[in-house]
N, C-alpha and C positions, 0 to 999 in steps of 0.2 A: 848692578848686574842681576842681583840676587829678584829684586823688583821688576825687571822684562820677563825672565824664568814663571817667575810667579805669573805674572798676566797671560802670557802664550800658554800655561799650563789651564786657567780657568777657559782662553779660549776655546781650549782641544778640549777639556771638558763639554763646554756647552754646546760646542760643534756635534760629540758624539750624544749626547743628551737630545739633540733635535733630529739623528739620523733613527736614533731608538722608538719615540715620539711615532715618527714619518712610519717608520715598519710597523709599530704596533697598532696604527690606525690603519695603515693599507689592510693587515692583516681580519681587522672590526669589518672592514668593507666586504673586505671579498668574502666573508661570512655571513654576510647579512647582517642580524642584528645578534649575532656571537658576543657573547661575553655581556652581554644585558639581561635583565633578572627576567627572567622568563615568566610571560602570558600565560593568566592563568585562563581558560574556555570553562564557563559555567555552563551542563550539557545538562536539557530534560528528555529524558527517553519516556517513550511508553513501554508495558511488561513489567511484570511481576518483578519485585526486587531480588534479586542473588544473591544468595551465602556466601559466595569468591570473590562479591565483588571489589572488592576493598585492595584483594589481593591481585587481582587480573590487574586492577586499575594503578598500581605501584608502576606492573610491568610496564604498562600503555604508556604511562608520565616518562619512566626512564628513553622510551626509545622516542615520546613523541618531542621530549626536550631537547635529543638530539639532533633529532631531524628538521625540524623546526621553531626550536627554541621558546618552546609552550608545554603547559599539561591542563590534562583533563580534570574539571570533577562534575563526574557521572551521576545524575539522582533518578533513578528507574521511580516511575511515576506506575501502581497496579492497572491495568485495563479498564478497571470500571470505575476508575476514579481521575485517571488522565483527563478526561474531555474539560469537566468540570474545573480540576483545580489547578489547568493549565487557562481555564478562564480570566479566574482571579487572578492568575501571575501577569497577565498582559494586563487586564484593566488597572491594576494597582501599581501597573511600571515600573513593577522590579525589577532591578538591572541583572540580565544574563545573556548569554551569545547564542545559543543553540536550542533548537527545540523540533522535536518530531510535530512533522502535519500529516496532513493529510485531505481526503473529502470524506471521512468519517468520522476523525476527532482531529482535536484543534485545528478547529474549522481553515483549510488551507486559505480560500476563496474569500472569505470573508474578511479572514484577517490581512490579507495583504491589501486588500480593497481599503479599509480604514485606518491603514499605515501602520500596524502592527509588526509587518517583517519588512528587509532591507530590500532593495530590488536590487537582483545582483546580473543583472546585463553589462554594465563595467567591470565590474568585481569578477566575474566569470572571465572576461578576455583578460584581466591583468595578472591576475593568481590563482586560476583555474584552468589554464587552456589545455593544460592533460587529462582535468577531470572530461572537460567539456568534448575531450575528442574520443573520451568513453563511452559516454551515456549515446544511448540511441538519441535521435535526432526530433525522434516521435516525441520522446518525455519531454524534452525541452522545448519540443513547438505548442504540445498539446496541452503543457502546466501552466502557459503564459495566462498571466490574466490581464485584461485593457493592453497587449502588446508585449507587455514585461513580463520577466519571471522572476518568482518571490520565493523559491524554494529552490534544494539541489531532488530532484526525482531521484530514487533508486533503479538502479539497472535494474532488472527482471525483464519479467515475459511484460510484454507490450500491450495483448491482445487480453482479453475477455474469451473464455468458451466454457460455455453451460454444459456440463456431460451427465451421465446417470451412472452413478457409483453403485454396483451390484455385489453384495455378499458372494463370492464367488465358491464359496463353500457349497452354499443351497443351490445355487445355479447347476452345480456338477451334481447334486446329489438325485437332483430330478432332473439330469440330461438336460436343459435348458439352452437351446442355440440363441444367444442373445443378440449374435449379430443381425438377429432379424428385428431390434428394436432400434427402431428411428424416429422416434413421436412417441408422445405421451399416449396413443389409440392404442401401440403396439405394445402396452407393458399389460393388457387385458389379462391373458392367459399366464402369465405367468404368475402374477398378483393373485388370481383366484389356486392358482396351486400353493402357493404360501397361503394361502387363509386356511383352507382346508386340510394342509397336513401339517402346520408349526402353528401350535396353540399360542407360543411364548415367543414369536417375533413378530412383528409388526410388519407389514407388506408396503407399508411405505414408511420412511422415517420422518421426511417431510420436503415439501416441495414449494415452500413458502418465499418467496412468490411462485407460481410455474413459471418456465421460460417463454415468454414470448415475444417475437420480431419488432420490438419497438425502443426506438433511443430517447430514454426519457431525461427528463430537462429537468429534475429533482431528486428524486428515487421516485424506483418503484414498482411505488404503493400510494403516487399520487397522482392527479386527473392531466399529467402533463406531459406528451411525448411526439416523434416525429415516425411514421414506419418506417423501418430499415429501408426499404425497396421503394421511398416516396421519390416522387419525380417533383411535386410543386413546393417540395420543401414547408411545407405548411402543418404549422402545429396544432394537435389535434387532445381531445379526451379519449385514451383508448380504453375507456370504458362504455363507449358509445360504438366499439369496432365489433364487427362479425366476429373476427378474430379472438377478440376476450371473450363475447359470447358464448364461442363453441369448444373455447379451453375450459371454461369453468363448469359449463353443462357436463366438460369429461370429469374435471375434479369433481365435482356433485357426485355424478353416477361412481364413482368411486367412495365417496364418504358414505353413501348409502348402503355402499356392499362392506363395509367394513375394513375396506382396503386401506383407510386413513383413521386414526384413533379419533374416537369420538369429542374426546375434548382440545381438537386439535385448534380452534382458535385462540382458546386460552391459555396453550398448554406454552411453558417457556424449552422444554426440555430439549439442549441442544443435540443430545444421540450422537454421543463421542463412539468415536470408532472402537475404542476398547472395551464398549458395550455390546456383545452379540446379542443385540435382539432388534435385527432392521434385515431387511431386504435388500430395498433400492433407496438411494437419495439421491439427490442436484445435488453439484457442488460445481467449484468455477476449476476449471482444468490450467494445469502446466506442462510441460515434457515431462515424462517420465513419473509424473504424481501417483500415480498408480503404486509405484513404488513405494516412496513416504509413507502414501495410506494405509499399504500391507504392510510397512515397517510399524507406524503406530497401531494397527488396529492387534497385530497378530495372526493375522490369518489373512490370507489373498482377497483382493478384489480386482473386478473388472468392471471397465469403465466403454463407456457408448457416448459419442458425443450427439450432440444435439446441432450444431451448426459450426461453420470456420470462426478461428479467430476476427473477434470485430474491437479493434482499440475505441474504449469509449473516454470520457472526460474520468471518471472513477476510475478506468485502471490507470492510467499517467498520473492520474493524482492519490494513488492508491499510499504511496508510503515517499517520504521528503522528510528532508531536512530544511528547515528556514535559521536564519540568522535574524535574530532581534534587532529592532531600532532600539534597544537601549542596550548593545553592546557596545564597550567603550571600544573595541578591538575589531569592526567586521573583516578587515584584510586578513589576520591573520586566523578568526576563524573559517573564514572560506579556505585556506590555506590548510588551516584543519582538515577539512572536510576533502578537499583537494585528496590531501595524504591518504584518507580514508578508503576513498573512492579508487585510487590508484596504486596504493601499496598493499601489493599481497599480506605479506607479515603483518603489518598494523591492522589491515580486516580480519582476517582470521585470528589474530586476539584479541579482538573484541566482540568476536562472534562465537571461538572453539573455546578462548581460554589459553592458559599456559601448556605449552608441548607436553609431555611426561608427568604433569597435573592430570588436565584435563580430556588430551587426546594424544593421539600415538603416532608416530606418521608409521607406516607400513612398506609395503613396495609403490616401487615408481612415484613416491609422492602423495602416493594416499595415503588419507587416514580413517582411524576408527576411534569412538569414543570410549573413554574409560567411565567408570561408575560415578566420577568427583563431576565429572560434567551433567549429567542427567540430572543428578543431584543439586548441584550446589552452583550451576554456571548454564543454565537451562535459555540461553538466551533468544531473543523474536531473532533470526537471521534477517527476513523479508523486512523490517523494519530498519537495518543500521547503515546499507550502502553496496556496493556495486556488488550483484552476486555473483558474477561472472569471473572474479579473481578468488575467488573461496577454492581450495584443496577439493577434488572429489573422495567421497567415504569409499571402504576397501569394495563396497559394494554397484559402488554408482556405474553406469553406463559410460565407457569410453567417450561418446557423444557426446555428452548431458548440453555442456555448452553451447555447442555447433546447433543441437536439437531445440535449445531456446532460441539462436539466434534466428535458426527457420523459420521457427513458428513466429520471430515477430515481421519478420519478414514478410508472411504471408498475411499479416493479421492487416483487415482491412479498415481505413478510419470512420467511423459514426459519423451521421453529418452533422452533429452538432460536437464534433470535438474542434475544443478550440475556445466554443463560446461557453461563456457563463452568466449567467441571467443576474441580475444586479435584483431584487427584489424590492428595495426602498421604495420604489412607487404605488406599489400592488401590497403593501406590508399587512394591513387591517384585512384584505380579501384572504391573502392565502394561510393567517391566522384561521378565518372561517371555516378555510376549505380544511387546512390540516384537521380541525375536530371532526368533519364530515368522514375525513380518509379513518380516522384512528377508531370512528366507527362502524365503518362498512367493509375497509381494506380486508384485513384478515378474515372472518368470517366467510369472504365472499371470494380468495385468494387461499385460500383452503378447501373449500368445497363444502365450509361446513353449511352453507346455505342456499336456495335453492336461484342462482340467476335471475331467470326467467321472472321470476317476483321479488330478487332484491336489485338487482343492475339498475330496471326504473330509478327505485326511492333515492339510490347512491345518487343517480344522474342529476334528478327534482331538483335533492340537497346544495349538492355540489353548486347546481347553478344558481339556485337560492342563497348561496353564499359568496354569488360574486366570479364565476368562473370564466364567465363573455371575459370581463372585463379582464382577467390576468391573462387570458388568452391573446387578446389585441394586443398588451404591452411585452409581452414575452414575444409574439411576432413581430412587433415595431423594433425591439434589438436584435434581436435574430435576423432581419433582413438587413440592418441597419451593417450588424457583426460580419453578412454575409460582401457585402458591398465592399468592405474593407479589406476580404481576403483576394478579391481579384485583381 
């Protein structure tokens, strides 16, 4: 008797033993990968390293372990040293999942071309389709490279606009109606009133390159671009255009009146806004910048643009995130980045900082920066993920949002957005030309020299170096690229 008892009793044991079993794995399920030792994301950012970061970065781990059963470790790579020693990280295949691109450092284009980042076209539909219903439509068409995209773009402004950022100080102090300034012809008169009565500013700070109407195929400041307003699609040296002719003939006659400092080809000096001693400069416009710039500089400025928004291959490629081919994890760092993209709270801590550390929320949801922020949490915003879910500051424009989404709205596409020129065939020529550009660019893109007798020489060289021929192969994909999109 006692021997049945016993046996029905280990039944009912192992019976409830497998119903335990049953829930506690339904329960793994429906969590994802809940209760598994959590994904560590090796991230390389560009900017300057932070004093907080260690501490900001505790917070990020605690809530991004929650949310997605990962954390972060963050290695801020300085500005002037990111390009380079995110080099050596790819070529030498050290394993990590995250790294800021871009088309000015770590070369976006390049690297996905030789298999350096993951192409995340599936990866995007399966653990991204929230990010993917954020980001405008432009970044994600206009980042693809061969079809694919190899990076996540940053939400921002879309568009490109070159405007003239005027001291707005002097402008009032000499009555100066600037609305009348549309072209660089039109800054004549006011330029020579800054020369003649401010000893100690500078009547231009620098306009390196000037803006001019053309969508170039490298930067520039090299022999290779298409006009804005072409009809035959056909790529050209705009160094051989009217158009450069009679921009530089303006810069000259400006370098000669003193309107440009004299050693301004050589000169590196960037002319930060919280240096009062400029007039006018170029810079590339956003909604509302005007703002920022009065907030950094300390004293108002006013801005004149130069033409509409035009989205080029540089602004969509201006600031990304790419996932490593030697991430052992890329699902869940997209999923990462996913979060990033789409959760308020986790952007805004990785961009403000800790609440009552670093910033303060205020009324209605704004905030304002405390002193540990500036200090010690100073971080690139434009560089980390969708701007568009960041808190406005106590001072921001009700719009801010709505007024970037206009402007990319309106920002019109470059015809060569989209393509990117593979170089490997033309490699030994545009070697040549580069040394040609690194000595006539500047010089002659400043005004510090006279057109008229340097345009020729640049021209000679250029073609002495091989320029027919990059020309032909950069139109051979370019029509090839254009064939593809109809």
């Amino acid at each position: 008797m006692m021997g049945k008892k016993l046996i029905l009793l280990l039944v009912l044991m192992l019976s409830l033993s497998t119903v335990l079993i049953g829930c506690s794995s339904d329960s793994a399920n429906s969590s994802g990968d809940e209760g598994s030792k959590p994904y560590e994301i090796k991230w390389y950012m560009i900017g300057t390293p932070q004093k907080d970061l260690d501490k900001v970065m505790k917070e990020v781990n605690k809530y991004t372990k929650e949310k997605i059963n990962a954390t972060v470790d963050l290695t801020m790579i300085d500005w002037g040293d990111y390009d380079k020693k995110m080099q050596v990280i790819v070529a030498s295949g050290e394993p990590f999942d995250i790294s800021f691109t871009s088309s000015w450092a770590n070369n976006y284009v390049l690297n996905a071309r030789k298999g350096a980042f993951v192409e995340l076209d599936k990866l995007m539909d399966e653990h991204g389709k929230e990010m993917k219903e954020a980001i405008d439509p432009a970044f994600l068409e206009g980042a693809k490279v061969g079809g694919h995209l190899y990076a996540v773009p940053t939400n921002k402004e879309v568009g490109q606009q070159s405007v003239f950022v005027f001291n707005k100080r002097i402008a009032d102090k000499y009555n100066m109606d600037l609305s009348k300034v549309n072209s660089l012809e039109d800054l004549e008169p006011f330029l020579k009133i800054v020369k003649e009565n401010e000893p100690d500013f500078n009547p231009i700070a620098t306009f390196f390159p000037p803006y001019m109407p053309f969508d170039y195929i490298i930067d520039d400041k090299n022999p290779f671009a298409i006009p804005l307003d072409s009809k035959d699609h056909k790529i050209i040296n705009p160094y051989e255009t009217e158009e450069m002719m009679e921009t530089l003939k303006v810069m000259h006659d400006y370098y000669k009146k003193g309107y440009i400092r004299a050693d301004a080809a050589t000169s590196t000096d960037p002319y930060p806004l919280e240096v009062e001693n400029w007039f006018v400069r170029k810079e590339l416009y956003q909604p509302y910048a005007e703002l920022i710039w009065s907030r950094s500089a300390g004293y108002d400025v006013e801005v004149r643009p130069l033409h509409e928004p035009i989205t080029f291959n540089g602004s969509v490629t201006g600031s990304m995130q790419a996932i490593s081919v030697t991430s052992e994890n890329p699902e869940k760092s997209l999923e990462f980045l996913s979060l990033l993209n789409t959760d308020p709270k986790l952007r805004t801590l990785l961009d403000k900082g800790i609440e009552g550390v670093h910033y303060e929320e205020v009324e209605d949801g704004r905030i304002k920066d405390l002193p540990a922020r500036v200090k010690n949490f100073n971080m690139p915003s434009f560089a980390i993920g969708n701007q568009f879910i960041l808190p406005l500051y106590e001072n921001d424009p009700a719009d801010k949002w709505d007024a970037f989404k206009a402007f990319n709205e309106k920002s019109k596409p470059a015809p060569t957005l989209g393509f990117h020129f593979d170089p490997e065939p033309v490699r030994t020529e545009l070697a040549a030309i580069s040394n040609v550009t690194s000595e006539f660019a500047k010089p002659l893109l400043t005004g510090s020299v006279d057109p008229e007798e340097y345009l020729p020489k640049a021209n000679k060289k250029f073609k002495e170096a091989g320029l027919e021929k990059v020309l032909k192969e950069m139109q051979k994909q370019y029509d090839e690229w254009r064939k593809e999109q109809e």
